[in-house]
C-alpha positions as a printed Julia matrix, in Angstrom:
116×3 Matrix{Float64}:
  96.98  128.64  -119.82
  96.41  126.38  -117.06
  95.64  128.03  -113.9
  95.9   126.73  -109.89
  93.74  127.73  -107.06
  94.69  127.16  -103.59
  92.13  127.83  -100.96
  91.15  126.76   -97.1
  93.71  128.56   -95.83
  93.35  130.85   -92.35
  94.09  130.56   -88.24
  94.02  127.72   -86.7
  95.1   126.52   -83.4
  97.79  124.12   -82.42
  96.68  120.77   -82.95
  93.93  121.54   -85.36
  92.65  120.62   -88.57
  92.91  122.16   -92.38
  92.17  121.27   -95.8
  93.61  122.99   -98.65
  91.95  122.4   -102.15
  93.84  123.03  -105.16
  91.47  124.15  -108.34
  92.89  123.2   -111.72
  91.5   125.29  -114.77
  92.22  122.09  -116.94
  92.33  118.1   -116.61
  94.72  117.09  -113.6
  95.22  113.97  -115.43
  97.17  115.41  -117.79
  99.53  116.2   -115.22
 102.85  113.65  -114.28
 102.83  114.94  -110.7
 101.17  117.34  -108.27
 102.7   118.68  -105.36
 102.03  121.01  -102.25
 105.13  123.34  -101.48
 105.5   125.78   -98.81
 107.63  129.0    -97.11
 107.82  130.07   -94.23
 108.83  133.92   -93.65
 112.68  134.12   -93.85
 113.21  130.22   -94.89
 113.28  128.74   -98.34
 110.48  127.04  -100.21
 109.95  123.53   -98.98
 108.52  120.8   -100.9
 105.78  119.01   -98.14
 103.89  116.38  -100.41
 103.66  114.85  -103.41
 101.17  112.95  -105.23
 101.98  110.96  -109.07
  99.55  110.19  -112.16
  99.72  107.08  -110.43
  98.26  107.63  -106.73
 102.02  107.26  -105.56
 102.62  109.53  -102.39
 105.7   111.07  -101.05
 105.73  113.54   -97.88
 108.58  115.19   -96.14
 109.45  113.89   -92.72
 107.76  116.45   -90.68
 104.56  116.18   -91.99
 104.57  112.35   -92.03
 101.44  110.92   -90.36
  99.76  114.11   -89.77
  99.49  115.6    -93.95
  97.52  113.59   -96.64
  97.86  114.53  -100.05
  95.38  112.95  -102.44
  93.71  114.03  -105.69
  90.25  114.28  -107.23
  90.6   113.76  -111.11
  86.86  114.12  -111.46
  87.16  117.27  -109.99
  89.88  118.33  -111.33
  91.04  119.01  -107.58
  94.4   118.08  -105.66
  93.89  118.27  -101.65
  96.18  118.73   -98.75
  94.75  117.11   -95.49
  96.59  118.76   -92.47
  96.11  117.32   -88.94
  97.38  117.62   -85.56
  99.18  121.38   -86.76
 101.95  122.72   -84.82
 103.06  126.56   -85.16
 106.33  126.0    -87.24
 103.6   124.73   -89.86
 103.02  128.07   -90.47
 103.61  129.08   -93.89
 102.01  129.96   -97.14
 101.11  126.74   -99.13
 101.42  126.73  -102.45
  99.85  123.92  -105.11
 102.21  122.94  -107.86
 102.06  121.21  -110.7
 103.95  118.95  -113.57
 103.95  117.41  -117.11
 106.85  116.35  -119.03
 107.75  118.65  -121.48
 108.18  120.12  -119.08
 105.72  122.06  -118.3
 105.55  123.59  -114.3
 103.05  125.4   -112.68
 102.37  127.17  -109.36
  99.54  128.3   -107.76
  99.17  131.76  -106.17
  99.31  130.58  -102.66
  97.51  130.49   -99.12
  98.51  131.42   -95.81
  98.16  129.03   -93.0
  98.99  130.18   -89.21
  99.13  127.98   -85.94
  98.62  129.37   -82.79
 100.09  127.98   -79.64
């Protein structure tokens, strides 16, 4: 059973930095897709970024030009770069993940907060 490990999570202020790793148990290059999701108390899950086999990237408008998503096959290791946070970033962050089949899986989640 493949497993996902989300980490790098905690307090930051507005307009500071994160990085969340995402830990794979198996070979992320088995996977069609990789994505970072994430909820906010009293709102539904959002999808933030995605990242394909490929390298292809796709982020939702709010986090354009301040998120990068990218992924570390050797590592077997997906990352979300956050910059420039803003308080209704706030959420838990959750590392997903894809193969036809299909085949889904989710990660346990991290908490990030933003101060103002």
């Amino acid at each position: 059973q493949v497993q996902l490990v989300e980490s790098g999570g905690g307090l930051v202020q507005a307009g500071g930095s994160l990085r969340l790793p995402c830990e794979c148990s198996g070979k992320i290059s088995n996977f069609n897709a990789m994505s970072w999701y994430r909820q906010a108390p009293g709102k539904q899950r959002e999808l933030v970024a995605t990242i394909t086999s490929g390298g292809s990237t796709n982020y939702v408008d709010s986090v354009k030009g301040r998120f990068t998503i990218s992924r570390d096959n050797a590592k077997n290791t997906m990352y979300l770069q956050m910059n420039s946070l803003k308080p209704e970033d706030t959420a838990v962050y959750y590392c997903y993940a894809y193969r036809s089949g299909p085949l889904r899986f989710w990660g346990q989640g991290t908490q990030v907060t933003v101060s103002s």
